[in-house]
N, C-alpha and C positions, 0 to 999 in steps of 0.2 A: 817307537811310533807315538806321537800325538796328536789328540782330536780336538774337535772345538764341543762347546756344549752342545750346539745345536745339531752332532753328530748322531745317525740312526744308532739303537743300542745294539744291531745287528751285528754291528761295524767294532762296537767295545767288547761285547760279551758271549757272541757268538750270536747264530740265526735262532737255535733252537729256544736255550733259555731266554732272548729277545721276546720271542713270542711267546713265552711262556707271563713274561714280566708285562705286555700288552694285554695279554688273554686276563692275568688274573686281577694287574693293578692299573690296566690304562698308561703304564711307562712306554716309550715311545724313543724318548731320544736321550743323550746322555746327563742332559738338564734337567728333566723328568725325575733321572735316578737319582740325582744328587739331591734333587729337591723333595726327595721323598724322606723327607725327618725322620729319624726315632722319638719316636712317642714316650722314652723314658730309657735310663739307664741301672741296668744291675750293676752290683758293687759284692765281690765278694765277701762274705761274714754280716750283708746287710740283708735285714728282715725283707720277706718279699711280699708280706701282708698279703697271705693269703685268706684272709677273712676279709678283705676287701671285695672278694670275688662274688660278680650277680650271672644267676641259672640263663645260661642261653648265650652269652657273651664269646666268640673267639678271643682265647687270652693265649700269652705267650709266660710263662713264670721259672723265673729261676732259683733252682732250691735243688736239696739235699734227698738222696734215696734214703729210708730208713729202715725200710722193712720190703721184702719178698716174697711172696708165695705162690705154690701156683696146684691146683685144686680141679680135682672132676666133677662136674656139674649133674645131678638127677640128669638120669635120661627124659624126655615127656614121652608120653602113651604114643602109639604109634594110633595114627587117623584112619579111622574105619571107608571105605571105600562106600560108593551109590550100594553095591549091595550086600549093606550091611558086615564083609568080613575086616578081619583088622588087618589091614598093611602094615609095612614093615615099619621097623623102631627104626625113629630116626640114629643117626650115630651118635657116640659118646662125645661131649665139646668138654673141653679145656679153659678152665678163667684161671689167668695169671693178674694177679693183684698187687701192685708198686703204689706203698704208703711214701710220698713225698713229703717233707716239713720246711719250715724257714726257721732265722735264730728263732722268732719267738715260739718256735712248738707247735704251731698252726698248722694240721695235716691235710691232705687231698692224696686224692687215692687214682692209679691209674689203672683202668683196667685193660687187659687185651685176652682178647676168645682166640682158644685154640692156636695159642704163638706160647707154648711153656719155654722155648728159651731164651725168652725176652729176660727173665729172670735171675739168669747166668749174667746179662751183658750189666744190666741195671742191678748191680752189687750193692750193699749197705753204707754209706760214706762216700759214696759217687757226688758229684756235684755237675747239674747240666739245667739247661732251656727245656721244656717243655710244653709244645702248643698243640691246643686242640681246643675242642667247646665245652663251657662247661654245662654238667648236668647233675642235677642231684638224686638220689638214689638210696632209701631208708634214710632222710636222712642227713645224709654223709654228700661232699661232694664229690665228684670225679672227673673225669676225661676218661673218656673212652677210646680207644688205641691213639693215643696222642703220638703224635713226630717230636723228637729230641733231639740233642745235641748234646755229649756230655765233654763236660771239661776237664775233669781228672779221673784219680781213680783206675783200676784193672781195666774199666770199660771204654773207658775215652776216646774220642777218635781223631786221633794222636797228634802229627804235624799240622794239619788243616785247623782244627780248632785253638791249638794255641796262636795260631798265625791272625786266625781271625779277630781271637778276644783276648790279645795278648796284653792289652792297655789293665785299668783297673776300672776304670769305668767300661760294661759291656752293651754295647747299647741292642738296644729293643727296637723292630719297627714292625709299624703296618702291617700285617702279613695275612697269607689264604693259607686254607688247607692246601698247597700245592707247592706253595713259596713261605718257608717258615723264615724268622727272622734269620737264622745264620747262611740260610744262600740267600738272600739279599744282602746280609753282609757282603761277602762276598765279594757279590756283583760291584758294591759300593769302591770294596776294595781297587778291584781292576778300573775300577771308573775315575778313583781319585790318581791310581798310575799312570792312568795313559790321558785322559786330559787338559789340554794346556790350561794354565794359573787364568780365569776371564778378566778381561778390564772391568773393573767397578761401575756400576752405575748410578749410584747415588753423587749426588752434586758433592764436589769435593768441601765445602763451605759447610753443607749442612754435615758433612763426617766430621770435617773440624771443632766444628761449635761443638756438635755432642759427645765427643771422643769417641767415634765407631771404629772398631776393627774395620780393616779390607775387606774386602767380599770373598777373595780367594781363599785366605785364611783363615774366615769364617766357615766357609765349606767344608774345610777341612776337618778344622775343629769343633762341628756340631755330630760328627760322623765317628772320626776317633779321638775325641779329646783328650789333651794332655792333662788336664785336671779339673777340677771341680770349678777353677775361675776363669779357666780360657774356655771352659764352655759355657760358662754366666757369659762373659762378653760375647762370645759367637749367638747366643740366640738375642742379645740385646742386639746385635748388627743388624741381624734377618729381619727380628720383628720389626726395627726401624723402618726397613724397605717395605715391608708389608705394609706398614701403617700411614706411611709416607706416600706410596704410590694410592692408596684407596682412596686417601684423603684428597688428593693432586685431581682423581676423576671426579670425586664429589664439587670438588671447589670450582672444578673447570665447567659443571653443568648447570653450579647454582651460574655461573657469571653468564654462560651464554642465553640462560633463559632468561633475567634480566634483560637481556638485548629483543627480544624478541616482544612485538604488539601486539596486544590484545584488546578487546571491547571493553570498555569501562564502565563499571555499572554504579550509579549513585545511589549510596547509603539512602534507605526507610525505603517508602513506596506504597501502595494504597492497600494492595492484597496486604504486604506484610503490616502495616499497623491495623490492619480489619483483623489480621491474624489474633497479633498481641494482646489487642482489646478483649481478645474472645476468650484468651485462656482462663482456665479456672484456679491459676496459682501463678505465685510470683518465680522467673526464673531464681535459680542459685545467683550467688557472686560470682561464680566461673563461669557459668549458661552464658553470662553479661558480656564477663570480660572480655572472654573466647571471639565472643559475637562480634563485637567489639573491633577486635582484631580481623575479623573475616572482611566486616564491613569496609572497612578502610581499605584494604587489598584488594579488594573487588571493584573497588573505586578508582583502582590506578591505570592506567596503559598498558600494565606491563602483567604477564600471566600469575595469577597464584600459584603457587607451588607451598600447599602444605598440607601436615598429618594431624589430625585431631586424634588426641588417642585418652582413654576415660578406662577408667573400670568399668565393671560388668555395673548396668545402673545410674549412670551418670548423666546419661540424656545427651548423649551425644546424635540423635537423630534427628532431636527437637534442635539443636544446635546447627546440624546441617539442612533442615527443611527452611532455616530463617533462611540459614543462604540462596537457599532455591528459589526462597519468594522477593529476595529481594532482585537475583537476576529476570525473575519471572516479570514483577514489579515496572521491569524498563528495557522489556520487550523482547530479551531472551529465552530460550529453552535450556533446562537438564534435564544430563541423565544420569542417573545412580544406578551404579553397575554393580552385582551381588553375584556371590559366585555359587548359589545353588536356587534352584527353585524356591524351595522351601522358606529360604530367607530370602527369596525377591517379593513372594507371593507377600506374605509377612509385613516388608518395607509399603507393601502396594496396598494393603488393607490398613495399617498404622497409620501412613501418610492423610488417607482420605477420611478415617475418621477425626485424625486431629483439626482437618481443614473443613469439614463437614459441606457447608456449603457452599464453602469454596472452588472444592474443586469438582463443584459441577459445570462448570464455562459453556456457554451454547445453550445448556437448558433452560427450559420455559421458569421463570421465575429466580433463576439465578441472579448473585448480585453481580453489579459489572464488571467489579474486579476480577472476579471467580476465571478459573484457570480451569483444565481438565488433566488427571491426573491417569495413565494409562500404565499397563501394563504389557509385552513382551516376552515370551520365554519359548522356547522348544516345544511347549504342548500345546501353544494357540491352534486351533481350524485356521483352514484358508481363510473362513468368513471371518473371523474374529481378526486374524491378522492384517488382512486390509484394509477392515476400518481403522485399527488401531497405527497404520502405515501412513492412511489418508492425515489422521489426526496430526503425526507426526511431521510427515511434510509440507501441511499448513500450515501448520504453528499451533493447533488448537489447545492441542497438550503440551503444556507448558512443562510439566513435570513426567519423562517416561524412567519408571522404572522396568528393571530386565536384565535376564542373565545374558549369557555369550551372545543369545540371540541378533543382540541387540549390537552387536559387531558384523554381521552379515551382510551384504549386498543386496541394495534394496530397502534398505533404512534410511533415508537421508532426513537427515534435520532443517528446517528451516534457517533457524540461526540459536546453534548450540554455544551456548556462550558456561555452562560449569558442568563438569563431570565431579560425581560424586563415587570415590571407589571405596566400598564397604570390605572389609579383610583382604584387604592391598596383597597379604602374600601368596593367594592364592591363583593371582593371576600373571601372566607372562606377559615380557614388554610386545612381543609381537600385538597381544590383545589387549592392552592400553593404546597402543597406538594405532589399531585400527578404529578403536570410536573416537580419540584426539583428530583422527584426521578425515572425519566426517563434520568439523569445523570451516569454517571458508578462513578464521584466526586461529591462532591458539586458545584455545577455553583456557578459562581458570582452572584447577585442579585442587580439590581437598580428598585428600584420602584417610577415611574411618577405620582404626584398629578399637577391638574389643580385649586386647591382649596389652596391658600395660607393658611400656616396653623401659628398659632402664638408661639412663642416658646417655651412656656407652654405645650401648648397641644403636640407641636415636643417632647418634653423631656416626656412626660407622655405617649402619644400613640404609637409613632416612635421614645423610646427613646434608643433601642437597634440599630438603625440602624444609622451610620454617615447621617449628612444632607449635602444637598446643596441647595441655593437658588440662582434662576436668578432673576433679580428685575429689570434690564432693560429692553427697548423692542426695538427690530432693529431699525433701521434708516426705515423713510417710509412710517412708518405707519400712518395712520389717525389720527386724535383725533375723540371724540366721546362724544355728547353731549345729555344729559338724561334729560328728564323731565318728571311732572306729570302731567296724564291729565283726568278731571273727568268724571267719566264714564255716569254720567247722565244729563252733559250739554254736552246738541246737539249741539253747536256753537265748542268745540274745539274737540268734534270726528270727526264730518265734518272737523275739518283741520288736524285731524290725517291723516283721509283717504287722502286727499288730497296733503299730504304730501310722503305719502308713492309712489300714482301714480308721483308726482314730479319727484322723484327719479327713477322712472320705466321709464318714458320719457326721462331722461338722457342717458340713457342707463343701467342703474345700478339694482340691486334686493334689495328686502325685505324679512323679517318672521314677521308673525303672530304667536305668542304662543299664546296656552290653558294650562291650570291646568290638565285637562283632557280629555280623548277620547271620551267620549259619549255613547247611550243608554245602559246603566246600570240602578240600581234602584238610583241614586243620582235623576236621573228626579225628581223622584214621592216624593220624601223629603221633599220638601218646603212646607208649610202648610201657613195658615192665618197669623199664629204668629213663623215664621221661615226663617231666609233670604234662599233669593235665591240659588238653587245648583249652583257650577260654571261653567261656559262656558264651552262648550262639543267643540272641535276641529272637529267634524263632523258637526255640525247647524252651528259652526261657518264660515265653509269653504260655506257651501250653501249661506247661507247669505251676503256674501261679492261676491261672484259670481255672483249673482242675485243684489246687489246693490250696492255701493260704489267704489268695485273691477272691475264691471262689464266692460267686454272685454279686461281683461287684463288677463296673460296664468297663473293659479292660480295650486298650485300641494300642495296633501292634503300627510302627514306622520304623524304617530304614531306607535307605538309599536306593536300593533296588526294585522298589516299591514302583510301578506308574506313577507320572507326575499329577494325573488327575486322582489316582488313589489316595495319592501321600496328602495331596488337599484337601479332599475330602476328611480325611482325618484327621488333621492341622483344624480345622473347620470345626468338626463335632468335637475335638477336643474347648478346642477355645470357646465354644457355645454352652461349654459343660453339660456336653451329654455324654460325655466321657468320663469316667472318675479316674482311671490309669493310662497313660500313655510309656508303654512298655518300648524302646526306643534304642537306637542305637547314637553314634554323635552327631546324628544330623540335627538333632536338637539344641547343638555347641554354643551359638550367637543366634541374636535376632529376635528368638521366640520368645513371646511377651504375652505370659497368661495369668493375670495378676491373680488369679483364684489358683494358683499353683505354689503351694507349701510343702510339698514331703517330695524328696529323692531320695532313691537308692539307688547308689552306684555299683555293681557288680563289678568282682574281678580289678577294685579301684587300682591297685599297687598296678596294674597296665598300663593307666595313664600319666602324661606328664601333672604335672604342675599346673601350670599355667592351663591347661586342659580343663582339669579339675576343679579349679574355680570359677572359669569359663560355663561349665557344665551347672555350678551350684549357684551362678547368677541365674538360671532360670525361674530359682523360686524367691518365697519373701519381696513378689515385686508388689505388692498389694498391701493393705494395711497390717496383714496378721504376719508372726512370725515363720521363719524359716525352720525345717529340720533337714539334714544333708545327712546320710549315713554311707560311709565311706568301708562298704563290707570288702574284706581281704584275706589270704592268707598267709601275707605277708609276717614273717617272726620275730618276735619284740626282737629288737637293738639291730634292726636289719635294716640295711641302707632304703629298700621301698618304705619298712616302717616308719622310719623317720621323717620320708619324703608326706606319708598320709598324714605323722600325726603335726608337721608344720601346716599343713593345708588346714587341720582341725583347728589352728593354735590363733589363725587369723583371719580377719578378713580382709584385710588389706594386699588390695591386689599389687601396684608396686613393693611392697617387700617382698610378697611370695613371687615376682619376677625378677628379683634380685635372688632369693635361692633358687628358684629354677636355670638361672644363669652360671649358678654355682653347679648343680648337678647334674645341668646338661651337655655333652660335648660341644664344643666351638663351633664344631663343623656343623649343626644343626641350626646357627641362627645364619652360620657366615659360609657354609660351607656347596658343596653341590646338589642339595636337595631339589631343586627348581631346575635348575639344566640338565643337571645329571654329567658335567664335566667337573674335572679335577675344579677343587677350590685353590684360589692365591693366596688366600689363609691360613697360613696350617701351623704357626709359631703362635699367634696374637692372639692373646685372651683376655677378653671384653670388659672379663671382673677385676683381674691382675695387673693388666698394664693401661689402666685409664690413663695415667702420666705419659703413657709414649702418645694414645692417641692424641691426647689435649696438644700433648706439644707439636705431631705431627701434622694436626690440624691449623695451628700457626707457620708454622713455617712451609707446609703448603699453599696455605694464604699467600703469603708473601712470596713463593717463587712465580705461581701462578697472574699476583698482580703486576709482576715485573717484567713475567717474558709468558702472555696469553700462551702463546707457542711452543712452551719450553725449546725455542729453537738452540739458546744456548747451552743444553745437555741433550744433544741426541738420542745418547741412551737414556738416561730417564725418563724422555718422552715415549721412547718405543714401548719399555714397562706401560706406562702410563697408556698409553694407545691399545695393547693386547690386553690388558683389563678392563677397559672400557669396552673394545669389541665383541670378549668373550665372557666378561661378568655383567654386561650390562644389564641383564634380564633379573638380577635382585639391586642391584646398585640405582639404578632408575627407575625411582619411585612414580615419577610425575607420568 
């Protein structure tokens, strides 16, 4: 019997494991399976670098038993009852312990409670798969009762396993605790028996030019490769199609928007040069250029579409306020949409003190250019909302800033002629396109990242939108100097703390980051053999109040916080009546307290990268210098270690997003984080194969310029159509 791809997996592999492979991986139909990669291949007598391994991670590892044992645990006291007598003793438990190694000698230990004869089956010189989480424990790493598979050896599990991983290459996939990689092997297996060879659908011309394998061929041999170079070719085919198809949607949206008119708004205007006259410093040469470029686009019929993206600093809001004043300038309205209070409220007090009297419009003594700048968010009163509605629908406010609110029913704009979207990826195309289409045209579109992004990823995520980048940072500013410091020598927290009152004595402010807010179930987590949950931004704030902090004016914010709470505190902080703002990341972008010099980041090895520096733009924005202290537990030569001590090593935000691209999974910039559906991505990587995209973004050019339709490859369009439909919500930027 044979299927087509698009065959239920009910139908290949039975009902049961079907559902199992739905339940745990989202697999679905026999396309799904096939499309489900191994994420890497074991090779017998090859190191399995188990020093690779980070605490928390499901991993799959193939290696050698070395050692056995199996041992009775202290009994604990039996628990005394409400009155007072001792109940019975719990029972005797059993820990059996499998020390696992790879060639190079690098051990991990398995444990399993009360199973001693696990110990029989997993003999010494066995060789097998081993999946479970890792944890560490004195010390030492382990898995605790992991699922296995072994391959030889007295324990082996005998005709199935050689059938499975009888090649030299064994491959590794995806897996849950419920589906380890060798039943998805498996599954793969019966998947590549019984379904028929699919027709290709890449354009035959472009397989030519670049010599790609088939597609059938490739499936085959990315699943059970014949060798080390029929599987180099099988993932060069795949990524092709991925890179090819992405780029196909990208090109087909920059052209249609092209087609598409808009209001045109003429370069300068009276607000904006009353503006420029007024500032107290010269833009940069990029402020200029940028400008520059915005100007002329906003001058044309046809919609903007592009991403301003700057390091932490760069003045990228001065950059998008020229634009606001210049549509302002010739009779339109924005809106700059922010995706939390916090940094609306922020954009909304920035904006109006750079424009001072500008954007008083309507008021007595105001100049006549003057515009009115409003605000918008989920905590306005009714009273407060209506006027700010009325303003709205008149035109008075030229400039509304606001978070989601400002997508609601009941908002209408006069004539919205730019949308301004401040950290693009946190919002969904649904809610782009609800304030797009409170337009009577298409508005222009600039969207703000604070996250340098590297060119790759620009051309693959934001590759429909024109870019800009600022890369200098004004005259002024501080520098800022980052170190690491261990979280469980007491000699250099004391001179954290110490450090940060230094700075409080100057007259100057500090943050305190957490990872998290606090009483949730992460408390009750940690076990015997489980690190620590992380720092709660609520014990945290107690505790430095009560010691190290202690008598200095400490203000607690996180997310959970009431929105008039969280303002109020945003408020007295930035007033400096605050000396510590003890904080969780809602503090990430936006906030701008030039009298803020000292961070400490708690628990830093939690965060990413790009996070991280994100986090330590907060201070050194003022004339004095910065200090960042990046407190960890993290252990010399350990992959976090390395990740804090590049953070410390620079300040340059494009390089440090160039290793954060390096040590972050794929699936994280390209993958289903935002939908929450399977990613099309799952070969292509952004740092490794810039040469497929570059080239796949040419020759999408040129299929797209010749047949808008792709009507002459049916099947490439469909690709092309199911990505669009179902990735649009990171793929559509505008």
């Amino acid at each position: 019997m044979t299927v087509e791809l698009g065959t239920r997996l009910r139908e290949v592999v039975g009902a049961g494991t079907a559902a199992a492979l739905d339940r745990g991986l989202g697999l679905r139909t026999a396309a799904d399976l096939l499309g489900h990669y191994p994420f890497r291949y074991a090779q017998r007598g090859e190191p399995a670098d188990l020093g690779a391994l980070r605490i928390g991670e499901e991993v799959t590892v193939f290696a050698q038993v070395r050692a056995a044992n199996t041992r009775e645990l202290p009994r604990k006291p039996a628990k005394r009852g409400k009155d007072g007598k001792s109940g019975k003793r719990p029972p005797r438990r059993m820990l059996t312990e499998i020390v696992v190694a790879d060639e190079a000698g690098r051990t991990l230990t398995l444990t399993y409670f009360n199973q001693p004869w696990r110990d029989k089956k997993l003999t010494p010189g066995t060789w097998g798969l081993f999946a479970g989480k890792v944890a560490q424990f004195r010390g030492r790493l382990q898995l605790n009762s992991p699922q296995y598979q072994l391959l030889e050896g007295e324990g082996a599990d005998g005709a199935e396993a050689v059938e499975e991983f009888a090649g030299a290459l064994i491959p590794v996939y995806p897996a849950t605790a419920d589906l380890p990689t060798w039943k998805i092997a498996k599954c793969v297996r019966i998947a590549l028996d019984t379904v028929a060879d699919p027709p290709d659908p890449l354009p035959a011309a472009v397989r030519s030019r670049r010599h790609l394998m088939d597609y059938a061929t490739a499936l085959r041999q990315i699943h059970r490769p014949d060798s080390f170079e029929s599987l180099g070719a099988a993932k060069q085919r795949l990524k092709w199609q991925e890179a090819l198809v992405m780029q196909a949607v990208l090109v087909g949206r920059k052209a249609e928007a092209a087609l598409e008119a808009a209001t045109p708004y003429g370069p300068g205007g009276p607000i904006l040069e009353r503006f420029d006259a007024s500032l107290p410093f010269k833009l940069t040469a990029g402020q200029r250029e940028v400008g520059e470029e915005i100007a002329a686009e906003l001058s044309r019929p046809h919609p903007m579409h592009r991403i301003l993206q700057g390091d932490v600093g760069s003045g990228k809001t001065l950059v998008a306020l020229r634009a606001m004043l210049q549509v302002v300038a010739h009779g339109g309205q924005c809106a700059l949409l922010a995706p939390t209070e916090v940094l609306a409220a922020q954009h909304h007090r920035s904006i109006a003190e750079m424009l001072g009297e500008l954007a008083r419009g309507g008021e007595l003594g105001s100049p006549d250019e003057a515009t009115r700048v409003v605000l918008l968010t989920g905590s306005a009163t009714a009273a407060q909302r209506r006027d700010i509605l009325d303003d709205v629908r008149s035109g008075a406010a030229g400039i509304v800033v606001g978070t989601h609110a400002l997508l609601y029913d009941g908002v209408d704009f006069a004539d919205l002629g730019l949308v301004v979207v401040d950290e693009q990826h946190r919002f969904g195309v649904e809610q782009r396109d609800a304030l797009r289409s409170k337009a009577e045209r298409p508005p222009h579109t600039l969207v703000m990242t604070a996250t340098p992004i590297p060119r790759t990823v620009a051309m693959t995520v934001y590759g429909d939108l024109e870019t800009s980048r600022l890369t200098e940072l004004p005259a002024g500013r501080g520098s800022i100097d980052t170190h690491v410091v261990p979280y469980r020598d007491r000699r250099w927290m004391d001179r954290a703390w110490a450090r940060v009152r230094e700075e409080v004595a100057a007259g100057r402010q500090a943050y305190v980051v957490c990872p998290r807010v606090g009483g949730d179930e992460a408390d009750d987590q940690a076990g015997d053999e489980e690190p620590r949950p992380p720092l709660a931004v609520t014990d945290v704030f107690d505790e430095l109040r009560a010691g190290p902090l202690r008598g200095l004016r400490l203000g607690l914010l996180h997310g959970r916080l009431e929105p008039d709470r969280k303002d109020r505190v945003m408020r007295a902080y930035a007033a400096g009546d605050l000396d510590v703002l003890v904080a969780t990341t809602v503090i990430e972008v936006g906030v701008d307290v030039p009298s803020a010099t000292a961070m400490v980041i708690l628990d830093a090895e939690r965060f990413g990268i790009s996070q991280l520096h994100q986090l330590r733009g907060r201070i050194g924005r003022g004339r004095h210098p910065g200090l960042c202290l990046l407190v960890s537990e993290a252990a010399e030569g350990s992959t976090s270690r390395d990740r804090l001590d590049a953070v410390a090593s620079t300040t340059n935000g494009f390089a440090l997003a160039e290793l954060d691209l390096e040590q972050r999974r794929e699936g994280d910039v390209l993958g289903a984080s935002q939908s929450g559906r399977k990613s099309h991505v799952k070969l292509l990587s952004l740092l490794r194969d810039a040469d497929i995209i570059y080239a796949a973004r040419r020759e999408a050019t040129e299929l797209v310029e010749s047949d808008r339709g792709l009507d002459s490859e049916p099947r490439f369009a469909a690709l092309v159509g199911d990505l669009a439909a179902d990735r649009g919500d990171y793929l559509e930027k505008g």
